[in-house]
MMTF fields as JSON, N, C-alpha, C and O atoms, coordinates in Angstrom:
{
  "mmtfVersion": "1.0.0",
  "mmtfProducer": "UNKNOWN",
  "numBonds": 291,
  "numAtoms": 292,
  "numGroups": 73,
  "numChains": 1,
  "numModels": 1,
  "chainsPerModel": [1],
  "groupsPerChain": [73],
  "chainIdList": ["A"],
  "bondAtomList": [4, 2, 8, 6, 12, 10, 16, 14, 20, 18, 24, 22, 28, 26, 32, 30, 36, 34, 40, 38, 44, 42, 48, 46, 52, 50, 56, 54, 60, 58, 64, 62, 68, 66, 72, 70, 76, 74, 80, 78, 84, 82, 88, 86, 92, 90, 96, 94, 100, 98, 104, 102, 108, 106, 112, 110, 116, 114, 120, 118, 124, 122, 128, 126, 132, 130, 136, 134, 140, 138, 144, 142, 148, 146, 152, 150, 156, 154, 160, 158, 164, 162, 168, 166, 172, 170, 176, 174, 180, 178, 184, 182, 188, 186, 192, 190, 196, 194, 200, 198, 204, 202, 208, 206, 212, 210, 216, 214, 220, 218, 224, 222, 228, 226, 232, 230, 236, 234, 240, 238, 244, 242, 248, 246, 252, 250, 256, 254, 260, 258, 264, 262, 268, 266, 272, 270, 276, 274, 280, 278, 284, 282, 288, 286],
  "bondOrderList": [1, 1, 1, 1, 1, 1, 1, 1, 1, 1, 1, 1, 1, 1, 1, 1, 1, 1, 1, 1, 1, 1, 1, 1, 1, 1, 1, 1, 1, 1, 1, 1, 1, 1, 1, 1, 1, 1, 1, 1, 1, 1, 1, 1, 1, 1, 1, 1, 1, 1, 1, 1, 1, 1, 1, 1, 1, 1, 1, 1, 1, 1, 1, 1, 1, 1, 1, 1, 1, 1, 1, 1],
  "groupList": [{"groupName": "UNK", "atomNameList": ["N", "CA", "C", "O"], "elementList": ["N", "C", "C", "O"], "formalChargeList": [0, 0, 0, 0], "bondAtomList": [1, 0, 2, 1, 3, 2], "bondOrderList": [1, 1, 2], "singleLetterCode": "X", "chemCompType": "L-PEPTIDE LINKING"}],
  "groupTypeList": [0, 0, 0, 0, 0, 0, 0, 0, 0, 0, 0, 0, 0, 0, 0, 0, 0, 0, 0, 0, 0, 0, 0, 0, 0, 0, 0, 0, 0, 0, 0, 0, 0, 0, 0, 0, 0, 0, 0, 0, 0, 0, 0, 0, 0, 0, 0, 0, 0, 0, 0, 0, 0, 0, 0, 0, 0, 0, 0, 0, 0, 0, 0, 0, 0, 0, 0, 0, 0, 0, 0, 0, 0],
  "groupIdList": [1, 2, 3, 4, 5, 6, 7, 8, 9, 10, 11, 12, 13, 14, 15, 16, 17, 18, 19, 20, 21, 22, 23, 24, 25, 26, 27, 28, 29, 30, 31, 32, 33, 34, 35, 36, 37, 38, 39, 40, 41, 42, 43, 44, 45, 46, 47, 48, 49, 50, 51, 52, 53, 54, 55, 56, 57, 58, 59, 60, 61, 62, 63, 64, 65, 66, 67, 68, 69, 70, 71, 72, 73],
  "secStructList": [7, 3, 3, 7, 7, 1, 1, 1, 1, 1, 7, 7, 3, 3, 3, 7, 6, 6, 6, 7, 7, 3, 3, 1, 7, 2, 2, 2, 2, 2, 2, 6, 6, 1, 7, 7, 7, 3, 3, 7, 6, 6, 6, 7, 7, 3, 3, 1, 1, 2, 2, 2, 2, 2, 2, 2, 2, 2, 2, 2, 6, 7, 7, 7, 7, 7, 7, 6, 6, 6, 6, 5, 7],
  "xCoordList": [-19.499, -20.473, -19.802, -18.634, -20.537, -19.702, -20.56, -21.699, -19.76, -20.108, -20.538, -19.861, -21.766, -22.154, -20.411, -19.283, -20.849, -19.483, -19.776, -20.916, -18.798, -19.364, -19.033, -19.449, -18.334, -18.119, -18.307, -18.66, -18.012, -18.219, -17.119, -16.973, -15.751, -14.513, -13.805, -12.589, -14.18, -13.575, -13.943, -14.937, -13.176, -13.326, -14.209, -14.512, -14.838, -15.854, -15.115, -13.889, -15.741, -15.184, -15.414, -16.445, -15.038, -15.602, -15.342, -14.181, -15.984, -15.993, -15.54, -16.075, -14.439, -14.336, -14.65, -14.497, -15.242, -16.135, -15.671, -16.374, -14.075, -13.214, -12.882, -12.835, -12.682, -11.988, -12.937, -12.56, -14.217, -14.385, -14.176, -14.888, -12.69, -12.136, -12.496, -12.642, -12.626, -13.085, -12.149, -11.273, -11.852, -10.96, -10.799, -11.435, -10.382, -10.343, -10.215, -11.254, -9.107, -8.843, -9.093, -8.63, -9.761, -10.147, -9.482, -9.329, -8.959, -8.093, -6.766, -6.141, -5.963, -5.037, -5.522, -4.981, -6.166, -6.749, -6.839, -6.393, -7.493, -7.286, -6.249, -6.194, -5.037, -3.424, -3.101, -2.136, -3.935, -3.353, -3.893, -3.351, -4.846, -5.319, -5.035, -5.133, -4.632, -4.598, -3.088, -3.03, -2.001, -0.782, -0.243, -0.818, 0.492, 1.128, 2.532, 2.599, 3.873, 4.699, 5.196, 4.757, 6.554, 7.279, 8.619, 9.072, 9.305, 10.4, 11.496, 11.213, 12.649, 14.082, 14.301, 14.352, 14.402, 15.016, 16.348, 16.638, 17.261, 18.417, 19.454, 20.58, 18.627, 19.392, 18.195, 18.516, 16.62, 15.888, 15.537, 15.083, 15.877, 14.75, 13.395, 12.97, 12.357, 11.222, 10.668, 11.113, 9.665, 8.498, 7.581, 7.12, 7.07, 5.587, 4.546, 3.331, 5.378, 4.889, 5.677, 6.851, 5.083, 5.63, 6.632, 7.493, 5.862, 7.232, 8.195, 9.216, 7.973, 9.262, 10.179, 11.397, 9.525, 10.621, 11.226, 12.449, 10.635, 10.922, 12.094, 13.143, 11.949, 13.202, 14.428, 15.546, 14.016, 14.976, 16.16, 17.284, 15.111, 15.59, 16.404, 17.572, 16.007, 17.079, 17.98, 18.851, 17.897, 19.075, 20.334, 21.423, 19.485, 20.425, 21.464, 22.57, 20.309, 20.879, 21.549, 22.191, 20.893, 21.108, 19.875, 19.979, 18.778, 18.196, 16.597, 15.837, 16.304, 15.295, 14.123, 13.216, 14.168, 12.691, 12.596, 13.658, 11.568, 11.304, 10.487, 9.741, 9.812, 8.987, 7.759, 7.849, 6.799, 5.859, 4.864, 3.752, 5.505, 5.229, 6.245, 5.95, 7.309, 8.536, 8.434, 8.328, 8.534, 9.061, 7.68, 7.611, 6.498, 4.738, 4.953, 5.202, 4.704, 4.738, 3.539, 3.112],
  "yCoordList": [-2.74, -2.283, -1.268, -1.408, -0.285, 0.744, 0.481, 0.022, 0.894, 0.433, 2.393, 3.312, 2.672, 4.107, 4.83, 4.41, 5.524, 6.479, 6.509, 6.257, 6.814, 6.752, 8.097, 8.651, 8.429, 10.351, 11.131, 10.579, 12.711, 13.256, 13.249, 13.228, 13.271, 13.451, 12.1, 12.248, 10.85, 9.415, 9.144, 9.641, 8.363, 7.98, 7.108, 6.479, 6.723, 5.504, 4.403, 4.513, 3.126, 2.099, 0.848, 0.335, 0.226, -0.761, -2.306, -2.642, -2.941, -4.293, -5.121, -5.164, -5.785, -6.39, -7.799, -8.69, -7.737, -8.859, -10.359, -11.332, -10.329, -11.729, -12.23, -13.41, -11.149, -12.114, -11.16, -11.118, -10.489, -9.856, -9.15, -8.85, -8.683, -7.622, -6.091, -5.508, -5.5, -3.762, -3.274, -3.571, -2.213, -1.388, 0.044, 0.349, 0.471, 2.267, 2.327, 2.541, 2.179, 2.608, 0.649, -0.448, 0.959, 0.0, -0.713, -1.911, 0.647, 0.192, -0.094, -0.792, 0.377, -0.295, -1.712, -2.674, -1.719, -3.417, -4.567, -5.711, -4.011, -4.825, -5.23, -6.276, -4.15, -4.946, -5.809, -6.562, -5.8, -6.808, -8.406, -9.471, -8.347, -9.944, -9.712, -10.69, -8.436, -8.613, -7.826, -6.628, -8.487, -7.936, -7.107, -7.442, -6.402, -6.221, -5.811, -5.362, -5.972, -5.881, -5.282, -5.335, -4.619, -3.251, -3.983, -4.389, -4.207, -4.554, -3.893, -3.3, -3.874, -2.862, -3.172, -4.392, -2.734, -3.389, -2.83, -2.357, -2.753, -2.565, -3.632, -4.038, -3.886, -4.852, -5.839, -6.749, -5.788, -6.925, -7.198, -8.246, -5.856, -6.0, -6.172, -6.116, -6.355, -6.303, -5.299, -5.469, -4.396, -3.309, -3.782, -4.382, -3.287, -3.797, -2.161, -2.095, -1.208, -0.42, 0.711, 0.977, 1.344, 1.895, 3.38, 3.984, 3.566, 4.901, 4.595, 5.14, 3.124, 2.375, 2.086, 2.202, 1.815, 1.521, 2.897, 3.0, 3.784, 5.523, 5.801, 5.886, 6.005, 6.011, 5.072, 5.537, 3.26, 3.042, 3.069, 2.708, 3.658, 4.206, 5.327, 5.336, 6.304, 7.789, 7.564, 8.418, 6.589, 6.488, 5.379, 5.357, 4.333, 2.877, 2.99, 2.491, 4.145, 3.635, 5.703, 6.036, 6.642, 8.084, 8.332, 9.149, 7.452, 7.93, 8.713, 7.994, 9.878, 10.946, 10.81, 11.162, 10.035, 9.818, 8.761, 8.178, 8.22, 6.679, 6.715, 7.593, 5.554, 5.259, 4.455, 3.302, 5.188, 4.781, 3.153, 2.737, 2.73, 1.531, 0.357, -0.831, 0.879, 0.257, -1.365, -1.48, -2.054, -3.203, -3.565, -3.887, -3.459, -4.163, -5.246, -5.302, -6.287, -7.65, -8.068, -9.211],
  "zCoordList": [3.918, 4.889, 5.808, 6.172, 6.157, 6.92, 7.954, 7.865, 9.26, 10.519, 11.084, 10.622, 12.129, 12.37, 13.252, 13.507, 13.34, 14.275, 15.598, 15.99, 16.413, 17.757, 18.302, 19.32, 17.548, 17.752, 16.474, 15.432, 16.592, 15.209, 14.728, 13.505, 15.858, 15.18, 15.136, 15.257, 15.004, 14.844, 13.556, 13.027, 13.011, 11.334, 11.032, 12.045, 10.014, 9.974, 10.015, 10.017, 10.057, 10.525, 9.585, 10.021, 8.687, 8.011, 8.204, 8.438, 8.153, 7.983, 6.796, 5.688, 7.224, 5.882, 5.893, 6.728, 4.465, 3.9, 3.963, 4.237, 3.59, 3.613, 5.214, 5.56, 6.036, 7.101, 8.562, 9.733, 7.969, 9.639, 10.51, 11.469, 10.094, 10.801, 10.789, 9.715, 11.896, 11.442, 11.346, 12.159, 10.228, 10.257, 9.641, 8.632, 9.94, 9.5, 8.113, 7.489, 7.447, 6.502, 5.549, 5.865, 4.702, 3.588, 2.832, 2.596, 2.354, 1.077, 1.48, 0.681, 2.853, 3.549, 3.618, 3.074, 4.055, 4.603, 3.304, 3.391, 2.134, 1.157, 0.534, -0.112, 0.735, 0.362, 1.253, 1.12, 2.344, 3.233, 2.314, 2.608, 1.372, 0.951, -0.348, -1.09, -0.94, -2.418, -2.286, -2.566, -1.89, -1.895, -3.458, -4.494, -3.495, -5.064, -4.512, -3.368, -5.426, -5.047, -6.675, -7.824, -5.851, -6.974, -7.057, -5.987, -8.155, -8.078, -8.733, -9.774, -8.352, -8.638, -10.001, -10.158, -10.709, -12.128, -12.174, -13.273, -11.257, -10.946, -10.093, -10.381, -8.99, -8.159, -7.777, -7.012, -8.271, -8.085, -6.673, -6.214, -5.918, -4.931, -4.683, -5.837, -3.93, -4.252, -2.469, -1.334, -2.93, -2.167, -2.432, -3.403, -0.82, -1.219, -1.461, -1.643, -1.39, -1.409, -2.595, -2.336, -3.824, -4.906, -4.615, -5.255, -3.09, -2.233, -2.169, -2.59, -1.314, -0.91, -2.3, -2.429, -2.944, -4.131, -4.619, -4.529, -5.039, -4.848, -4.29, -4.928, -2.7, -1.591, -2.019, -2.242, -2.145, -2.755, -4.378, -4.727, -4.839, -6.312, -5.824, -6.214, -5.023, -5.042, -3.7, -3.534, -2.776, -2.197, -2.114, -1.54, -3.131, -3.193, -4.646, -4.855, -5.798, -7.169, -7.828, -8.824, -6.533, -6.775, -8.035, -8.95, -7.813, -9.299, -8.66, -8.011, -8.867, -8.677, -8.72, -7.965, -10.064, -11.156, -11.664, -11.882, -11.979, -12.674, -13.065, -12.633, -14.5, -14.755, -13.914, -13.491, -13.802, -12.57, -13.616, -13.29, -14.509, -14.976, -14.397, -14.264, -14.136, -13.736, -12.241, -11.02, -13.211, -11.825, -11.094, -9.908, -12.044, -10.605, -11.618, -12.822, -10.388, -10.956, -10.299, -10.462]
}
């Protein structure tokens, strides 16, 4: 459900369905209940975010590029 605007330049606002809360961005909000996590197949860290694993691929292991299948569990 999208909630009206209260200006022209403020973002829409949505409601979410599971817990009530309004919030800007949606699909941020839904990792908050449907977590997914990225894991190192190097040293077995775990991200919750597939950048974060990125950053840690090219500054923990020196590696650039990866398979973007790599490490979602």
């Amino acid at each position: 459900m999208k909630l009206p605007k209260n200006s022209g330049d403020s973002p829409t606002l949505h409601l979410c369905r599971l817990c009530g809360k309004v919030v800007r961005n949606k699909w941020h909000h839904y990792r908050y209940h449907n977590p997914e996590y990225f894991k190192c197949l190097l040293c077995h860290t775990i991200h919750n975010r597939k950048d974060h694993l990125k950053a840690h691929m090219k500054f923990k292991h020196n590696i650039d590029s990866f398979s973007s299948a790599q490490g979602q569990d």
